[in-house]
C-alpha positions in Angstrom: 128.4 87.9 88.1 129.6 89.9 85.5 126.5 90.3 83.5 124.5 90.5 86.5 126.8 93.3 87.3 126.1 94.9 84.0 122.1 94.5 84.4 122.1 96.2 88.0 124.4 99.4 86.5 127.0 98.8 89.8 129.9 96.8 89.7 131.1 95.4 93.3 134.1 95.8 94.7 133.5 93.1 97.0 131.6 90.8 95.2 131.3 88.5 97.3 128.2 90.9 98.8 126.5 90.2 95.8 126.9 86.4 96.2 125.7 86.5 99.6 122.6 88.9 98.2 121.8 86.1 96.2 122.1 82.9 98.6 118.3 82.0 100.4 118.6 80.1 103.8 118.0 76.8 102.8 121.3 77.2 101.3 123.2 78.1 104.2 121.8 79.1 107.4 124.9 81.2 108.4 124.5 84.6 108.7 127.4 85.9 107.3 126.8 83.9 104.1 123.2 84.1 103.4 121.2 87.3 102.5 118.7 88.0 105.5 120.5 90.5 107.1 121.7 92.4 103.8 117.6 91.8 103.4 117.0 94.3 106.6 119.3 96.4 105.6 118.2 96.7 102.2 114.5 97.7 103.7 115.6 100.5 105.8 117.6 101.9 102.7 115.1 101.4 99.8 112.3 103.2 102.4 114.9 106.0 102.8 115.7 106.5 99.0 111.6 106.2 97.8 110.7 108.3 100.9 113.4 111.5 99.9 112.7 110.2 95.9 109.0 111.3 96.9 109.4 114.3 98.6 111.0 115.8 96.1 109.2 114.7 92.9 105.8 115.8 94.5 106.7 118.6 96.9 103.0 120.1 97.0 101.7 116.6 97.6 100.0 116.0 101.4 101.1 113.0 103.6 98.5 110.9 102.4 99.1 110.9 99.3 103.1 110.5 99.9 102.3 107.5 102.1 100.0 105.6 99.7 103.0 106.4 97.0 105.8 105.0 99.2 103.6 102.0 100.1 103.1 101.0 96.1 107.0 101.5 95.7 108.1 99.5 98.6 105.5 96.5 98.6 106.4 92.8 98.0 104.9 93.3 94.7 106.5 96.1 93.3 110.0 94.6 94.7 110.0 91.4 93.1 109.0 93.2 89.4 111.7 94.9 89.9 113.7 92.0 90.5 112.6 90.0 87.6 113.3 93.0 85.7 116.8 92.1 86.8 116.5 88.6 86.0 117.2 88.3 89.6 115.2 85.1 89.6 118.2 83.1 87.2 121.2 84.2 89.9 118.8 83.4 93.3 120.4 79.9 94.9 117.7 78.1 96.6 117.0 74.6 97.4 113.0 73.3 96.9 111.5 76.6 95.9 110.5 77.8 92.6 111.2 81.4 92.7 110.0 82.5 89.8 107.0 82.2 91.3 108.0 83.6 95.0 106.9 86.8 95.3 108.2 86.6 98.9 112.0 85.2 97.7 112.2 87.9 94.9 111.5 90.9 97.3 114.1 89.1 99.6 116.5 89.1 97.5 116.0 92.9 95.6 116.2 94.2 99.2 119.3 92.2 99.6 121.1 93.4 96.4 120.2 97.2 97.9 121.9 96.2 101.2 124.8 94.8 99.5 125.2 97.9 97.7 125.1 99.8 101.0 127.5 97.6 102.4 129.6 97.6 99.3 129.9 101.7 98.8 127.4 103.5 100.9 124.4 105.1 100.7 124.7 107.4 98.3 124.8 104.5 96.0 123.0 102.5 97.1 120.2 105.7 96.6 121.0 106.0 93.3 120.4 102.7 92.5 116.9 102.5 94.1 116.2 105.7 92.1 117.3 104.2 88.4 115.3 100.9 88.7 112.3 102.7 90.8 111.7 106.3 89.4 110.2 105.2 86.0 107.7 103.2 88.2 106.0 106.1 89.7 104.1 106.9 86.6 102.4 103.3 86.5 102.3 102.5 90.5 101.8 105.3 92.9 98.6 107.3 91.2 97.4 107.4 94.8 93.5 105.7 95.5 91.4 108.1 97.2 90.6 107.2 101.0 87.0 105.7 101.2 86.5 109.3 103.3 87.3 111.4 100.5 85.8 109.0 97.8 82.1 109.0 100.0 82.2 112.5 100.6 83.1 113.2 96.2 80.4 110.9 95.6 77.6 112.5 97.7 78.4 115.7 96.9 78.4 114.9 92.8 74.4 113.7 93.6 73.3 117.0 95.4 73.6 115.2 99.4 75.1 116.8 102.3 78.5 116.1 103.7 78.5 112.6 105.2 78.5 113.0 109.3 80.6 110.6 111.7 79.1 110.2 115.2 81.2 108.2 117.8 78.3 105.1 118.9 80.6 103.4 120.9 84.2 102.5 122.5 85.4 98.9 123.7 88.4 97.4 124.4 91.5 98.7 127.6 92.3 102.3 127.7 95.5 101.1 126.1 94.0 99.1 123.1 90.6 100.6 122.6 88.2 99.7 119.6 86.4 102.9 118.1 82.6 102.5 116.3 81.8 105.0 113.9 78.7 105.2 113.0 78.9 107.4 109.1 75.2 109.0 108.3 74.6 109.8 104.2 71.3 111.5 103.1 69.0 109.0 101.8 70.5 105.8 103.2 70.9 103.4 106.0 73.3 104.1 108.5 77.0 102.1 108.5 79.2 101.3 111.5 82.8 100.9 111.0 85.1 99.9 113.8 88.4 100.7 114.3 91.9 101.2 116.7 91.4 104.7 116.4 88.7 107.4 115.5 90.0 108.1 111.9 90.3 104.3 111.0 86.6 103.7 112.4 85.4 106.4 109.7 87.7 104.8 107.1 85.8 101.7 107.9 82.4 103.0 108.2 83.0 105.1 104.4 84.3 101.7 103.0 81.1 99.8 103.9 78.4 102.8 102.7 80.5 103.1 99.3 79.9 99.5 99.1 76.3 99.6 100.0 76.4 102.4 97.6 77.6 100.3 94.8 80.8 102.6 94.6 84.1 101.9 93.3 86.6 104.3 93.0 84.8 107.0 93.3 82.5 105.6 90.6 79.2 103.9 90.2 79.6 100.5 89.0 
């Protein structure tokens, strides 16, 4: 535990924590003894620390782009890299599962270790240790895609077209879960419908399928 200690840059006082961060259910389905609910705690906390990491780092940045940030830090992906970065994967204890290979396990378990942390001394460092193993990941994770929107509208206007036009064709659904069509019209070409819960995700939709018809990825011409 020891070296693990040394690799995560905290030292316990209670390190027990850490041995419960580590131990799956099919260990122990206890509770107080596996790490599922150092796992939800470790969530809220790591969304917390990236959310107030991004804030300030990009202060002149819109929502949008904060949120498609956050949601490259916090993903299962970007959790379990970080975790094998930690050599997480040769302190988990698990029966049957190869978790080297359990993208699912290795998030589990970095979430846990943040939770433990919390548990162990708080948040403040528990914050400072999602902002040592996350911050160097925001150069390589978080350039944020453009919206299908944004990247229909760049592309017209870069071949002389007007602005794409959304028209609302049509609304199904209860007045409670209603299911928008947006129909997006782009000089030159056939129409595209995209449905969604709500106006904005409709258009998302509808930009998403004329980019494709388009031939465009990432705001670029395949």
């Amino acid at each position: 535990m020891e070296t693990l200690e040394n690799k995560l840059g905290y030292k316990f006082k209670d390190r027990s924590l850490l041995f419960r961060a580590l131990t799956h259910s099919s260990i122990t389905g206890n509770l107080s003894q596996n790490y599922e609910r150092l796992e939800f705690l470790g969530d809220r906390v790591l969304g917390v620390s990236v959310a107030a990491m991004l804030c300030r780092l990009f202060p002149n940045e819109p929502e949008g782009n904060l949120s498609q940030r956050f949601m490259a830090l916090v993903c299962k992906e970007t959790v379990s890299e970080v975790a094998l970065d930690l050599g997480l994967d040769k302190y988990i204890r698990a029966e049957g599962i190869d978790v080297k290979n359990n993208d699912n396990v290795l998030c589990d378990v970095g979430e846990a270790i943040i939770g433990a942390i919390y548990a162990d001394s708080g948040c403040e460092q528990a914050i400072e240790f999602v902002e040592k193993h996350w911050r160097d990941l925001i150069n390589t994770h978080t350039n944020p895609p453009k919206d299908a929107k944004t990247a229909l509208q760049e592309y017209a206007h870069s071949k002389g077209w007007n602005t794409p036009k959304y028209v609302e064709v049509g609304r199904e659904g209860t007045e409670h879960n209603p299911i928008f069509s947006m129909r997006v019209v782009v000089e030159g070409q056939e129409e595209q419908i995209g449905k969604g819960h709500n106006k904005k995700l409709a258009e998302q939709e509808a930009a998403k399928k004329m980019l494709q018809v388009l031939g465009v990825k990432n705001g670029t011409k395949k």
